[in-house]
C-alpha positions in Angstrom: 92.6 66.6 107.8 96.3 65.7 108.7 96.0 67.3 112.6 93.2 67.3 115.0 92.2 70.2 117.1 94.1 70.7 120.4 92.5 73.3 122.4 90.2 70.7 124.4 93.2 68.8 125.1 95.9 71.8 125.7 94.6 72.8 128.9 96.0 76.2 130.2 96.6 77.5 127.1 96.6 81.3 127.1 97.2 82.1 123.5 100.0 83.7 121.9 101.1 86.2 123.8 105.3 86.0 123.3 107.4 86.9 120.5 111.1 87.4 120.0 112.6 89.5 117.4 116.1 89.7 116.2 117.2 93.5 116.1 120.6 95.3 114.7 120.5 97.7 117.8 119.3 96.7 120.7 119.2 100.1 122.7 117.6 101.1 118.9 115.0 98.5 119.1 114.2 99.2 122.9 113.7 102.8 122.8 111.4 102.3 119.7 108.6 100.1 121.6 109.0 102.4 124.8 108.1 105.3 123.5 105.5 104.2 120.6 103.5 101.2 121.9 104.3 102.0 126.0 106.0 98.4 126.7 108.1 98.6 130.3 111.2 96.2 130.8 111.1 93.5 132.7 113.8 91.7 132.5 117.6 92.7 131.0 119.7 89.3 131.6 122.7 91.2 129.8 123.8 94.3 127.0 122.1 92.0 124.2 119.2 90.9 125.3 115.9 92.8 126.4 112.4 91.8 127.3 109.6 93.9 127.2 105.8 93.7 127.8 102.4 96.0 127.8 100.9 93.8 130.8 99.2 91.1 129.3 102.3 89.9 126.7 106.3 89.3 126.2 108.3 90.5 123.7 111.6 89.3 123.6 114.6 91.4 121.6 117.9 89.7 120.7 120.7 91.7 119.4 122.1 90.2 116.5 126.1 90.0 116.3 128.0 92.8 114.5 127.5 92.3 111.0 125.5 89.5 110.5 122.6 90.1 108.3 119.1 89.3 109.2 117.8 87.1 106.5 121.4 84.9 106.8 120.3 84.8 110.4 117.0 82.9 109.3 114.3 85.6 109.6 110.8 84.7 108.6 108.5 87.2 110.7 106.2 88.3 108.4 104.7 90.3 111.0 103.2 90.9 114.5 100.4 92.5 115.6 99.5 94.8 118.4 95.4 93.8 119.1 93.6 97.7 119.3 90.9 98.5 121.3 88.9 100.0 118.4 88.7 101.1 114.9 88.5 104.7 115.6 91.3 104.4 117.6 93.5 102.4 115.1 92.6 105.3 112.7 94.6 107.9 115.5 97.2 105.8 115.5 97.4 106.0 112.1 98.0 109.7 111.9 99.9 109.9 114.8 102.2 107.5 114.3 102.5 109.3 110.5 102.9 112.6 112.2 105.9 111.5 114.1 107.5 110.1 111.3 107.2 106.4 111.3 106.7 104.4 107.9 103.5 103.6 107.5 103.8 100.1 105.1 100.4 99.4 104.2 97.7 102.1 105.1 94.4 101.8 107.3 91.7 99.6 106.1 88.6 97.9 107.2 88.6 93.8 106.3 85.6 91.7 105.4 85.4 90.2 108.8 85.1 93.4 110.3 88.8 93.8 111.6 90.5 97.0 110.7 94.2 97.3 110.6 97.0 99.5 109.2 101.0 98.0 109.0 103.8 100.3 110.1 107.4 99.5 110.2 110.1 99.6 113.6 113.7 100.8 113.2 114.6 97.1 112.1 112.2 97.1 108.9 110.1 94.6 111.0 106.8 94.7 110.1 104.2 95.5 112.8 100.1 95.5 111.9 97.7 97.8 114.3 95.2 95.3 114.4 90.9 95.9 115.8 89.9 92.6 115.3 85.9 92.3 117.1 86.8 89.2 119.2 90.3 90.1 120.5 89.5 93.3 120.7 87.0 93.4 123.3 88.5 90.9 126.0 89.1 92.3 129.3 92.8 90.8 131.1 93.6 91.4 134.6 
């Protein structure tokens, strides 16, 4: 094995709990995780730059420049996750996010290790997964 485990020796280490996307529209892109996953701002430093969080996490948006294409721009996301409190409830998402239109990119399903997830996509064809995953999904933040 070429690495050793860190954890012991990364002390503090809260997980990953920040990501920041590259977006065409930033007013786009910030309306979209208002109003379906409930983020809030916190911090706007200027008109291209936005970052948002549930409570326990930071995404980051960064409007690209006119015209510049996303994959030129080095994208290589191939997807984030929002951690859901259970499978039922990832199955309501599932229709309501359907109902009001959204893509759904892969639909619900239950995984060997008995996560259950379904993939949608946001304005920017950024992939997001709806993720009930038994060990995530149960922790308690305050």
């Amino acid at each position: 094995m070429w690495y050793k485990p860190l954890m012991s020796a990364v002390r503090g280490l809260k997980g990953l709990r920040h990501v920041a996307l590259k977006v065409r529209d930033i007013h786009r892109s910030k309306t979209f995780y208002q109003q379906f996953f409930g983020m809030e701002v916190v911090w706007e430093p200027d008109p291209q730059n936005v970052y948002l969080s549930s409570g326990c996490d930071n995404l980051a948006l960064h409007e690209l420049p006119q015209g510049t294409d996303a994959s030129a721009a080095g994208e290589s996301l191939d997807h984030l996750g929002f951690v859901v409190e259970s499978i039922e409830r990832v199955r309501e998402l599932e229709e309501e996010f359907r109902a009001r239109g959204l893509k759904i990119v892969q639909p619900f399903k239950i995984h060997r290790d008995g996560s259950a997830s379904f993939y949608l996509a946001d304005p920017d064809g950024i992939v997001i997964q709806m993720l009930y995953e038994p060990r995530l999904s149960l922790q308690e933040f305050k």
